[in-house]
N, C-alpha and C positions, 0 to 999 in steps of 0.2 A: 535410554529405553526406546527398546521401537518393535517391529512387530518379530523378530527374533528374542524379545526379552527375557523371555524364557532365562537365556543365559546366566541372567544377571542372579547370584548368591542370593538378592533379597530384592511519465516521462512528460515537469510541466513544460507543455508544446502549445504553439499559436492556435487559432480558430479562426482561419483565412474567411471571410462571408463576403461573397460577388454578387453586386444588387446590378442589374442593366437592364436597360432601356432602348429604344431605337436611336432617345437622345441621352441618355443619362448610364452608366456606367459605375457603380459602387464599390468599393473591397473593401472589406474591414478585418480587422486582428481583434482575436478577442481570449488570452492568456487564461486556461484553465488546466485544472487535471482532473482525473477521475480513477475510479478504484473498484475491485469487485463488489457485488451484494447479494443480498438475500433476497428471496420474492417467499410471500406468504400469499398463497393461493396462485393467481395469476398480476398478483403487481407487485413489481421488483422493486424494493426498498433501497432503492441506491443507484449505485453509476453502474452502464455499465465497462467491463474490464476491456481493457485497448483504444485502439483507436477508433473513431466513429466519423465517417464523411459521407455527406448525403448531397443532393442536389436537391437547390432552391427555387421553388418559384412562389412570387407571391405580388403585394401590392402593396408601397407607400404612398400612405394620404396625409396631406397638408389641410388643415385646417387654423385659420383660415387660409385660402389660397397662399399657396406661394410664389409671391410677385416682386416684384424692382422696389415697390410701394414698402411693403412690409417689412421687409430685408430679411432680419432673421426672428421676429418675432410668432410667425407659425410654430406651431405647435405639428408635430407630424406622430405618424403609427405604421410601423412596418409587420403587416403579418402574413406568413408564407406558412407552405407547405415543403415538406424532405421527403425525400421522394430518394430510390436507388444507393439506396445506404451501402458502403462498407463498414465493415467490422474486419480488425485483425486478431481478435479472441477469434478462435474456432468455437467456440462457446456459443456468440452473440450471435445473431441475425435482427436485422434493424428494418422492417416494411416500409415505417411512415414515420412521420414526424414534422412537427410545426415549430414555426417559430413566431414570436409576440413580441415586438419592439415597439415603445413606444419611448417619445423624444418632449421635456418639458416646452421647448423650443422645437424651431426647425436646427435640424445640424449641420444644415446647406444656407448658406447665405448668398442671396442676389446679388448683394450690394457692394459688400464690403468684405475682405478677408482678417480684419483686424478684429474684428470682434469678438467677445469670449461664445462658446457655441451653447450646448444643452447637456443639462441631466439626462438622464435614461435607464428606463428599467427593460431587460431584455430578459426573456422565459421561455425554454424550450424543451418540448417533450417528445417521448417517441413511445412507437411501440413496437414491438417484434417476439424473437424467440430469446430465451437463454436453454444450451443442451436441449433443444426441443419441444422446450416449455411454452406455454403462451407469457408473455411476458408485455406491462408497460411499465415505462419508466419514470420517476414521481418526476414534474417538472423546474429546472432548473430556471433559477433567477440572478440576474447579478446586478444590481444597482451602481450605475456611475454617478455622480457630483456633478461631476465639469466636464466637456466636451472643448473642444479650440477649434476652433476653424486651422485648417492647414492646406496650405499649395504642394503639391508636388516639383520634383523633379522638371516636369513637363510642362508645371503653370495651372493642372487641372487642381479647381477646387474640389477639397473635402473638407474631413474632419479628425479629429483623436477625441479618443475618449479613454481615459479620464481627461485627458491634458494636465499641462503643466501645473501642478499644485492642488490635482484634484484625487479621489480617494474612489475604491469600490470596494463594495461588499456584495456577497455572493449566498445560496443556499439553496438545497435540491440534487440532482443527481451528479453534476458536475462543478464545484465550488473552484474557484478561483482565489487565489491568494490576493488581498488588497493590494492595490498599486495597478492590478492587471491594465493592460491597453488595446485600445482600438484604436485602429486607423482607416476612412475609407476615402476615396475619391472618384469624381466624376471626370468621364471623359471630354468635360469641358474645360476650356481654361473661363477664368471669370469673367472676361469680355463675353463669351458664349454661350454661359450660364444667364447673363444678365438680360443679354436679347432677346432667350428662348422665357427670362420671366416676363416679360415687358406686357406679354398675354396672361401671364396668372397660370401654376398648375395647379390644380387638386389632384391630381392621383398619377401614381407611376409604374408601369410593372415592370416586377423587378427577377433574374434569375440568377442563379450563384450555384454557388458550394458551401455547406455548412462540415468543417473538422475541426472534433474535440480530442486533444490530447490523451496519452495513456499512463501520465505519471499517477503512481497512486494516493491516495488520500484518505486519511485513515479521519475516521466519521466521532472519535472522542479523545480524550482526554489522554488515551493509552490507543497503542491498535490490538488489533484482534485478531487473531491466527487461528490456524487448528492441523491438524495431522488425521487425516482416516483414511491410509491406507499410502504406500508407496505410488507417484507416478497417477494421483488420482485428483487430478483440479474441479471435475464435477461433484467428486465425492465434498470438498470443502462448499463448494453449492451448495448442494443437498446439506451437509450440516447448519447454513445458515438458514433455506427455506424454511427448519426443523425446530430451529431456536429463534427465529426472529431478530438476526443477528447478523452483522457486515462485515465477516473475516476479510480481514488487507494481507495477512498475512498464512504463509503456508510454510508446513515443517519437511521436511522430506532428509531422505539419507543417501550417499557414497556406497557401493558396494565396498563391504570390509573385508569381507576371508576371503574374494579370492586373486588376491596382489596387484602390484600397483597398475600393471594395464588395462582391468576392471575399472580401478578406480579413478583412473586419469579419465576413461573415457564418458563415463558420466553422463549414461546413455536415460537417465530417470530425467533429467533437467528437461531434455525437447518439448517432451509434454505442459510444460510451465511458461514454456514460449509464448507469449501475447495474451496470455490469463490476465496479466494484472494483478496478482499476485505476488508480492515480495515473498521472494525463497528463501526459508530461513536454514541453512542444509549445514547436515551430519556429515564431518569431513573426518574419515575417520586414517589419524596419521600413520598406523599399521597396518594396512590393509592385508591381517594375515599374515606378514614378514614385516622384516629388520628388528632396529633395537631401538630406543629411546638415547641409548649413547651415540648408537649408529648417525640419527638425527641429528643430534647433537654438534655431530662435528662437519654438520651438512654433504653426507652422502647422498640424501634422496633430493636435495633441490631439484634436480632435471624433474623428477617426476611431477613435484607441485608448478613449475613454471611449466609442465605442456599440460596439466590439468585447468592451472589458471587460465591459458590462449584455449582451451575446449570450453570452457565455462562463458567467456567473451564471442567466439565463436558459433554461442548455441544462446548466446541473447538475454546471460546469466550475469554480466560482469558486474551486475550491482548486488550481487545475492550478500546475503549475512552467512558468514562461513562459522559453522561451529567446530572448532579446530579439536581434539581430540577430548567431544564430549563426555563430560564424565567422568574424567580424567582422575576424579579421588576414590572413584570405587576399584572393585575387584576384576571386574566382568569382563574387561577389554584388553587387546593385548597392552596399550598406551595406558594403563594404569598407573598413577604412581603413588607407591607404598611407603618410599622413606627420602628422607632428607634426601642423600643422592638423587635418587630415582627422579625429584622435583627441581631441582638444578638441571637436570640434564633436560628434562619437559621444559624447562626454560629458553633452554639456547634451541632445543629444537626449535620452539614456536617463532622465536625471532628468524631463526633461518626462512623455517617458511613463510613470513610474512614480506620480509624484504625480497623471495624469490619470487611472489604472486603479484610482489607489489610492482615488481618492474616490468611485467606483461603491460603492453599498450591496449590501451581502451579497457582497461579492468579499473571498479571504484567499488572494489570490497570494501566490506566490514565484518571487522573481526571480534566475535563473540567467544570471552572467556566463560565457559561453560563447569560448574561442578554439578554434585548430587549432595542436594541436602539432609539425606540422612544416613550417611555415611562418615564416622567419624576416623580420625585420621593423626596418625603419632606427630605429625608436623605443623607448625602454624601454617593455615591457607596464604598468609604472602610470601610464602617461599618457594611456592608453584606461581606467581603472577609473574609473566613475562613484563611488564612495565607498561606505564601509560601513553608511551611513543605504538606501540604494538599491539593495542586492544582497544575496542568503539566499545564495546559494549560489556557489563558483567550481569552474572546470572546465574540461577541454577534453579535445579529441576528439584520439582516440591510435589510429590503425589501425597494422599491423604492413606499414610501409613503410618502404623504406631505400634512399637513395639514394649512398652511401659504398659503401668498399671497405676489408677483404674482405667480400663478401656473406655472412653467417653469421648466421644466429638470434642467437649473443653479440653481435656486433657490432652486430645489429641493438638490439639491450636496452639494449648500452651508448648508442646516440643514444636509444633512445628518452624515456631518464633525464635525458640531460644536454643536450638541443636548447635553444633559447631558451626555447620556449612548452611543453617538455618537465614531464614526472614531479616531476624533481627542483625547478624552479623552480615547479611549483605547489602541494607541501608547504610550500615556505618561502613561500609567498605566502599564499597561506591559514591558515599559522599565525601571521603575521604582522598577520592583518587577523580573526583566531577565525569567520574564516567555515567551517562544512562542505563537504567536495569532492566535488564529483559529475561521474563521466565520462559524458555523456550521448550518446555514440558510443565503441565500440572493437568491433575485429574483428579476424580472419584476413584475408590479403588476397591475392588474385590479381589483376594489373592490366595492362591492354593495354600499356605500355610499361615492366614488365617488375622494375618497382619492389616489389612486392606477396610478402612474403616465403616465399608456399605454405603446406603442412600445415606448421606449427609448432609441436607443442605444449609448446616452453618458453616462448616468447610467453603464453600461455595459463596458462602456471604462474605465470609474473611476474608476469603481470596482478595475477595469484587472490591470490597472497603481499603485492604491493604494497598490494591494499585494505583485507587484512587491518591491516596493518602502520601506518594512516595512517587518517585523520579520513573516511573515505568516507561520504555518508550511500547514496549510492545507484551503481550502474555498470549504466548501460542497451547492450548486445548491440547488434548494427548485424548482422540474420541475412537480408540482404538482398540478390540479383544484381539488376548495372543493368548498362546498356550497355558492356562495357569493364572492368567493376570485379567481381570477385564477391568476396562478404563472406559467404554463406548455410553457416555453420559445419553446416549440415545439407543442402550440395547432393550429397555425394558427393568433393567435394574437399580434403577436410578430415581424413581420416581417426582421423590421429595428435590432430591438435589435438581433435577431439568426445569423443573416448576424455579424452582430458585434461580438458575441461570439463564434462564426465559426474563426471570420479574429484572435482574442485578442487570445484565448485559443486552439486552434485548431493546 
């Protein structure tokens, strides 16, 4: 389903921090990711998407002084200012921004390099634009354990953080995975260190670089996606400002009717470039021409290996491919209708996966994708390409019901127990230890009358089901087309937004 539906029948990176002095010199690593968000009003409820380097300046204080006497028993505070931000989201613009370090110990020692160093809690915020908006960003914290004193290369002392044996935890707009590390060092060796304590400092200024990573990081249990609109990464914004809500993930489509050099070149991706946004994208395997036999006996490899080298090329090699979504309905020309037809959907997909697989610098993931209310003369494992050949299983679950009594329950109870249903893709996927991804579900209005209205116990089942079960992601479908509307924020929705504001938000 997408906005042609009509058709259808029915990156974690370092965080380099340069602290220097006339006499003192810093660098430190500090392992985080970060991921898009929502802002509700003018403060942005999250990370933001890409990359973020700013320039430092600020002041570490020693308290008590830091002298040859003490060694490493001061206690120190590093707080600066970020100043000349970039951002590689075209999205982002970054004005200011601080940073708040603070060290239970000192992490510089006069004395001695053997010593274990200091905990530390480090916090930094900023503020600027997201697409033009005024925008701050909640502030990040990440707690270290252990600190080590360490020499360089060169003989200059610093420090690491966590060190050897020690642990972090992280929360805020930029969360780092436990284990993260810091490293800094002074332009001193500790002979030079020692003679410039011999006087005691209290304070140091300090100026650097502050960069945080662009891998994304999805803020619960499941990530969170959405789709409004082809080729539209602000429009995913704007749905999260709307709902109170941190999409990590984005749905987008391949041009399909009109043949494979459209679709190779996959001119929708560019726009997705340094978002922060996991692409979760509609690869659609007839674009318009050949055959599923055709496939089969891998004629079109060429065309999926120069699609795969365009998708790495254009800064996509990590997207989730949904290979010939939908593949159990009617609608598309990759349909497939009978035993044959799903044999041959078979060998195609392994073709194309070992053709996209051998592109250099490409770290697809491949999403076997059905439609759940679509039933079909064949068992569903006769269309699964194998567990060598698929990350991910799923399928698309809009809130339609063609049975009777017409009721939201009644509708919940098909929507569980259909063929290509809820319940049968739990036990499928547990079955085969892949993760499940719903890469469409919505509210539904439909021209012929299917389409359950405001429903927000739909909406709650959704939210309980993913909770409840191996989800890695469930991407939103916030989209009107011809005949169908799904846009849980047109106005027709009422009960259900209210519901997916309270479940997801």
């Amino acid at each position: 389903m997408e906005s042609e539906k009509v058709l259808r029948a029915r990156r974690r990176q370092l965080v380099p921090i340069v602290l220097a002095t006339a006499t003192v010199v810093v660098a430190a690593y500090l392992g985080v990711g970060a991921g898009p968000a929502g802002a509700q009003g003018s403060r942005y409820k999250g990370a933001a998407p890409g990359e973020v380097s700013c320039q430092l300046t600020g002041t570490i204080v020693f308290s008590p002084r830091l002298s040859a006497a003490s060694g490493t028993s001061s206690s120190a505070h590093l707080k600066g200012k970020l100043t000349g931000c970039f951002t590689s989201s075209p999205a982002v613009t970054i004005t200011s921004g601080r940073v708040n370090e603070s060290f239970s110990t000192s992490p510089l020692s006069c004395a001695t390099l053997s010593s274990t160093g200091a905990g530390a809690v480090v916090s930094v915020s900023w503020k600027g634009r997201v697409f033009g908006q005024r925008a701050s960003f909640s502030p990040t914290q990440e707690t270290d354990s252990r600190s080590e004193l360490v020499t360089s290369g060169d003989g200059h002392e610093g420090f690491a953080m966590p060190g050897s044996g020690g642990s972090s935890a992280a929360s805020g707009s930029f969360p780092a995975a436990s284990g993260s590390t810091a490293s800094a060092y002074t332009v001193l060796t500790s002979s030079a260190l020692a003679s410039t304590c011999q006087k005691g400092m209290r304070k140091l200024k300090v100026t650097g670089t502050v960069t945080i990573g662009s891998s994304v990081v999805q803020s619960g249990p499941f990530g969170l996606g959405d789709y409004s609109g082809s080729d539209d990464p602000e429009g995913v914004f704007s749905f999260g400002q709307a709902t109170g809500t941190d999409p990590t993930y984005a749905t987008d489509y391949l041009d399909k009717t009109d043949g494979w050099a459209a679709m190779d070149s996959a001119d929708i991706v560019r726009g997705w470039a340094g978002t922060g946004y996991r692409l979760v994208l509609g690869v659609p395997i007839l674009p318009g021409t050949g055959t599923l036999a055709g496939g089969a006996a891998g004629d079109y490899n060429g065309y999926f290996a120069t699609l795969a080298q365009n998708l790495v090329n254009d800064g996509e090699g990590g997207s989730i491919l949904r290979l010939g979504w939908e593949f159990n309905g009617n609608w598309y020309p990759w349909g497939v209708q009978s035993a044959a037809d799903a044999a041959n959907f078979v060998a195609f997909w392994q073709q194309i996966v070992t053709a996209m697989r051998a592109v250099p610098g490409e770290n697809f993931r491949f999403l076997w994708n059905a439609s759940a209310d679509t039933p079909t003369s064949y068992d569903p494992s006769a269309a699964y390409p194998g567990d060598a050949y698929v990350d991910y299983v799923g399928t698309d679950a809009y809130d339609e019901y063609y049975g009777s009594p017409f009721t939201p329950a009644a509708a919940w109870s098909n929507q569980l127990s259909q063929q290509w249903g809820l319940d049968w893709l739990a036990s499928f996927a547990a079955a085969h230890n892949k993760p499940i991804a719903i890469p469409e579900w919505s509210v539904a209005i439909r021209y012929d009358g299917a389409g359950m209205g405001d429903d927000p116990l739909y909406v709650n089942n959704m939210h309980a089901w993913f909770l409840t079960h191996n989800v890695a992601f469930a991407d939103i479908f916030s989209f009107d087309s011809a005949g169908f509307e799904n846009d849980i924020l047109d106005g027709n929705f009422p009960q259900s937004l209210a519901a997916f504001r309270a479940d997801f938000g």
